[in-house]
N, C-alpha and C positions, 0 to 999 in steps of 0.2 A: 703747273709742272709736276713733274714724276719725283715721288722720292730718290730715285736712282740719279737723277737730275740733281737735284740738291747736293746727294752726297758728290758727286762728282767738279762741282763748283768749289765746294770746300776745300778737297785737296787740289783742283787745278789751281786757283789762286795763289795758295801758299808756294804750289811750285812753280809758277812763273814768277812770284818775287824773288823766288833762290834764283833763277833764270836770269833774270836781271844781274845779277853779282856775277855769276860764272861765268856771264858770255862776255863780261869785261875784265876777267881776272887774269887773261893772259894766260891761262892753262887750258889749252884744248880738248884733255882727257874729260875735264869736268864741265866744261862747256858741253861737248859732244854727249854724254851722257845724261844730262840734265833737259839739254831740247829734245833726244829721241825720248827720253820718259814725258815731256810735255805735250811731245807732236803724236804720243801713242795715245796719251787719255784722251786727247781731245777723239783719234780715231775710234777707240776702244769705247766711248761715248755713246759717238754716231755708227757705229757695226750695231752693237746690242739695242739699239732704235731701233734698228734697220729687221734685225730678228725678230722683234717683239710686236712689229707693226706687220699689215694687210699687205702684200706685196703689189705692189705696180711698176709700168714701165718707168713713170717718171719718178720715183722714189729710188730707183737702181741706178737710172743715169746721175742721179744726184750722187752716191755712193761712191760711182767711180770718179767725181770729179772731187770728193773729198777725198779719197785714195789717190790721186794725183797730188794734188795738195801734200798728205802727209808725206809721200816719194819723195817730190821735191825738196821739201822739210831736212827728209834725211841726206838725200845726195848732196844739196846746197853746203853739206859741211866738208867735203870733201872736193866738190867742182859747181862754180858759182854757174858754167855756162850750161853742164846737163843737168843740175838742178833746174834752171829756168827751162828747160824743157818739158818737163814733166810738170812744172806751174802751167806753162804758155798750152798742154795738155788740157787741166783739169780747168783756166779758163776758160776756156772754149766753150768745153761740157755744163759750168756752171750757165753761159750764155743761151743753149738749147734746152737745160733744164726751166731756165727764167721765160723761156719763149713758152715752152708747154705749159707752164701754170699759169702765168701771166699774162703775156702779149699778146699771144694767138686774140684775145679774148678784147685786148684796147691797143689796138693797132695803132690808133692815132700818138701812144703816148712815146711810140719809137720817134718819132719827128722830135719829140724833147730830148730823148735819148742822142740822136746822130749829133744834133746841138750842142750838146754838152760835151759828150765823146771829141768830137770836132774840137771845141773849144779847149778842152785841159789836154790833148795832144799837142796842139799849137802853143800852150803855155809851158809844154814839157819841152818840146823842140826851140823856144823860144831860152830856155836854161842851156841848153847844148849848143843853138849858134852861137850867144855870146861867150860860150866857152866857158861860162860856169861851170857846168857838165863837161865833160873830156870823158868821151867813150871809149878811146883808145881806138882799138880792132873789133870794139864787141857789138858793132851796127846792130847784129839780132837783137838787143836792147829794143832799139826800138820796134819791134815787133812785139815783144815783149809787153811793152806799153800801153801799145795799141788791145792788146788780150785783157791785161786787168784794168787799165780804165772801161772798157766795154763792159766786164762783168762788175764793174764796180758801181757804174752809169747808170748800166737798166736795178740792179738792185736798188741803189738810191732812189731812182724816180718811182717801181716800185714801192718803196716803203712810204713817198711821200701820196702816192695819188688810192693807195690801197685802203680799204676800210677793216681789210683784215691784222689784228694785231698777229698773228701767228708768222704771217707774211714779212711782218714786218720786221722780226728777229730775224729772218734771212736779208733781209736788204739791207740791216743796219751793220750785221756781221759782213758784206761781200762790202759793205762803204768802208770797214773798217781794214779790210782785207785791201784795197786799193790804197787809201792813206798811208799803211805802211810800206806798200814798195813806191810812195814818191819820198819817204824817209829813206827804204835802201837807197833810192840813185842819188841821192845825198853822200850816203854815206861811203858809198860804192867808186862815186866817180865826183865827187866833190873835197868834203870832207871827212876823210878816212878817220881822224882820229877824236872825231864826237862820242864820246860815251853819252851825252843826250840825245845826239841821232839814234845812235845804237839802241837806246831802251825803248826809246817811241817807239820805232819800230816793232818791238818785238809786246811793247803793248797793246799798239794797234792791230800787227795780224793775230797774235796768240787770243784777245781779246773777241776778235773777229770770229777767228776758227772754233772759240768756244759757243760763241751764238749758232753758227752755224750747223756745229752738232748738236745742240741742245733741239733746234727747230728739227730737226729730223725725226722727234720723239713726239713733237706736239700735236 
């Protein structure tokens, strides 16, 4: 890693433990404040990678699907459904980015992929018929689902069939990016008022988005 790397894990850390406090203090001014300065480093991270490295096509489309990411970040504080659009965006793109590096290259290991994908949808929907989950009106949910379990899926299998570590800070970040939105629809449409739902989550993706700009630089 990059000295610039380093320092920037330093102060991310510290500000996602204040993160944790604020987003459960019941004051939105310091909540909203604390995730946009979280969801910038982690961008502000992956931008100045993004300058300092050779340009290509797949290094730009990754870009924008971290700039998706961080939109969503900030809109989700103000509207949970077009927040998830600019997620269900930058899913996508993180999927075509994992195709170009990846898959193109071990076609067979999309067969483990559909497997999986298949399976933790049906174990998601399997929460919602028995009415653990109550979506309400917000069916797009599950489209939703279907976006980050797929970019969560091939990263994972990714990072396990790969011999590159480099690689593998993006799969373990996009695994950790998908753990925590089955923490939001917990928290979302189950149990609203878990502050241990609440922080997982924001460990797992904060945690996630931090690999995933750090790998932009590697």
């Amino acid at each position: 890693m990059k000295t610039y790397q380093y320092i920037f894990i330093i102060v991310y850390i510290p500000a996602l433990i204040m993160y944790l406090f604020s987003k459960t203090s019941g004051n939105f001014k310091r909540r909203a404040t604390n995730k946009i300065a979280l969801a910038s480093l982690f961008m502000l991270c992956g931008l100045y990678a993004f300058l300092i490295r050779e340009k290509s096509v797949s290094l730009i489309i990754l870009m924008i699907a971290l700039f998706f990411s961080y939109l969503g970040d900030i809109i989700l504080l103000w509207s949970f459904e077009k927040g998830g659009y600019a997620f269900i965006t930058g899913n996508i793109i993180y999927c075509i980015y994992l195709y170009i590096i990846h898959y193109k290259y071990h076609l067979w290991q999309l067969i483990v992929v559909a497997v999986l994908i298949v399976l933790l949808y049906l174990l998601y929907r399997h929460f919602v018929n028995e009415g653990i989950l109550d979506l309400g009106d917000l069916e797009e949910f599950n489209f939703y689902m279907i976006t980050v379990i797929s970019q969560g899926t091939m990263g994972t299998v990714m990072a396990f069939f790969t011999s590159s570590n480099i690689n593998k800070v993006l799969g373990i970040g996009l695994l950790l990016f998908m753990v925590s939105d089955f923490f939001i629809a917990f928290q979302n449409f189950y149990n609203r008022k878990s502050n241990l739902i609440l922080r997982c989550n924001s460990i797992a993706y904060f945690l996630g988005m931090m690999l995933i700009a750090i790998y932009i630089g590697l």
